[in-house]
C-alpha positions, 0 to 999 in steps of 0.5 A: 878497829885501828890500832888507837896506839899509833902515831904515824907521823907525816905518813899516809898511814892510818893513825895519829898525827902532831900538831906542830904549827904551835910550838915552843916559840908560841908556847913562849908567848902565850906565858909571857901574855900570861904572866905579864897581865896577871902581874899588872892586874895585881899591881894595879889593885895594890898601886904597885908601879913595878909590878906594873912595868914589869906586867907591861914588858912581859906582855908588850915586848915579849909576847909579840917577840915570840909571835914573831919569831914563829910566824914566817911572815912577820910583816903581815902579821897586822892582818891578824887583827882585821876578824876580831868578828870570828876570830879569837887571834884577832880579839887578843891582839886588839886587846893586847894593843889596849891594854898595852897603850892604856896600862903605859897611859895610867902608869905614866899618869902615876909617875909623872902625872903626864895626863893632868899635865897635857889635858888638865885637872878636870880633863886629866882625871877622866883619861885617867880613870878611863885608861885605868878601866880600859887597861883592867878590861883589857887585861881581862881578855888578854889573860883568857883569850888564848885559851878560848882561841885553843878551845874553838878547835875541834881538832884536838880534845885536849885543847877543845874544852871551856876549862882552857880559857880558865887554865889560862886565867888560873895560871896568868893569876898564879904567875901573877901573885908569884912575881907581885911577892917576889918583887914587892916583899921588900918594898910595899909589902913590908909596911903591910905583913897582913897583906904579904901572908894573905898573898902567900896564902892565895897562891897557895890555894891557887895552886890547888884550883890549877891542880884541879883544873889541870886534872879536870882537864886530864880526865875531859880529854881522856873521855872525850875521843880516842886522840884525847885518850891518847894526848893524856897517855902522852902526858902521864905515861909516855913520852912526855910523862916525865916531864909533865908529871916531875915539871909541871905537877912536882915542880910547878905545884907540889913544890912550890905549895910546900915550900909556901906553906912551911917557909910562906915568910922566907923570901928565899923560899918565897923567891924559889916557890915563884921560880918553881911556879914559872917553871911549872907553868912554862912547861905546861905551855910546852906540853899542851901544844907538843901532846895535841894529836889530830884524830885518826882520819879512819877509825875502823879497818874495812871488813873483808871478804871470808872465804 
């Protein structure tokens, strides 16, 4: 057999190569796509207008900033949308557009009451509802499309699973609770200190279905091929284990978790638990995209005469 612990790089060597197309640039984006639906949807629920400006910054001026800054020919970067028949970017980007547009539609209609003014009462009510639902639809897709577009690849077990649409959906949830506490503790959640515990107490257990979900993922990689056994070797013991386990699982879970659960009603431990929590996050972005390795493309030696 192949010696399965080596990674060759771009030589002509048998062995294991990175994925480099992805990095840190998309890793940026997707955290902001994230993060900013998940804040919006939660703001939405609650009738919190910041949370949902915030949401529609993230994901409306970040997320495409970062796209861009990866890609080497921005102003193709429209095409993108043209295969939403066949193609998970082309989904997601149709989906960013509706949620955007319909989230900053429904806002404005909240502050300014801008639909009843320009359609009227009757007319004014309907866009209203319907930007309303298209903005939730669409965050829907937003918050999972990037983990079915990693899933369809074939070419990394690490990536290729269903957990990772539901990773992206935990964690856009997660990130999303951590930025409502932090910024509506002083604000509506202070009239409603039931509804402040009861959100403390969901992020807490969202940090347990992530936990879950991200060691499933470990051990469907680990026992799917050779390239994800070597991925989650990269992970938990080699190059990026420190990172990975001291960031990702220490910072962003543990830490966070325990600091939730003695101070849940501190908002200097609450503030640093979503800081902790975004920093988990983003590093797990990160790693997912730098521990991705292709397969070998041979998997034996060639036998060779005996004499």
């Amino acid at each position: 057999m192949a010696n399965e612990n080596i990674i060759v790089g771009d030589t002509f060597k048998v062995g294991y190569r990175f994925q480099r197309y992805w990095d840190t640039s998309m890793a940026a984006a997707f955290f902001c796509c994230e993060l900013g639906a998940g804040l919006f949807m939660l703001s939405q629920y609650f009738g919190f207008k910041l949370g949902m400006l915030v949401g529609l910054v993230f994901a409306g001026v970040g997320k495409p900033y970062f796209h861009l800054a990866h890609m080497g020919v921005p102003s193709k970067a429209w095409r993108a949308m043209l295969r939403p028949d066949r193609s998970w970017i082309s989904r997601g980007l149709i989906a960013i557009m509706l949620f955007v547009g319909a989230g900053v539609a429904y806002l404005l209609q909240l502050e300014y009451g801008l639909l009843t003014a320009i359609f009227g009462e009757t007319l004014g009510s309907f866009f209203t509802e319907l930007a309303r639902i298209l903005a939730f639809v669409a965050g829907v897709v937003v918050m999972a499309y990037q983990g079915f577009a990693m899933a369809h690849s074939s070419a990394f077990a690490l990536w290729n699973t269903g957990l990772m649409p539901i990773s992206s959906v935990a964690y856009a949830i997660t990130t999303g609770l951590a930025a409502l506490l932090v910024l509506g503790w002083d604000g509506f959640l202070a009239q409603q200190p039931g509804v402040r515990q009861l959100l403390v107490n969901f992020t807490m257990l969202m940090l347990l279905v992530d936990l879950a979900i991200i060691m499933s993922l470990l051990h469907g990689a680990y026992h799917g091929t050779t390239g994800g056994r070597q991925s989650v070797g990269l992970l938990v013991k080699g190059t990026y284990s420190q990172a990975f386990i001291g960031l990702v699982m220490g910072v962003g879970i543990a830490v966070p978790a325990l600091l939730l659960w003695v101070g849940g009603t501190s908002y200097l431990l609450v503030v640093l638990a979503a800081l902790a929590i975004l920093a988990g996050f983003f590093t797990y972005r990160v790693l997912v995209f730098k521990a991705a390795l292709y397969e070998p493309i041979l998997s034996f030696k060639p036998r060779t005469a005996s004499l």
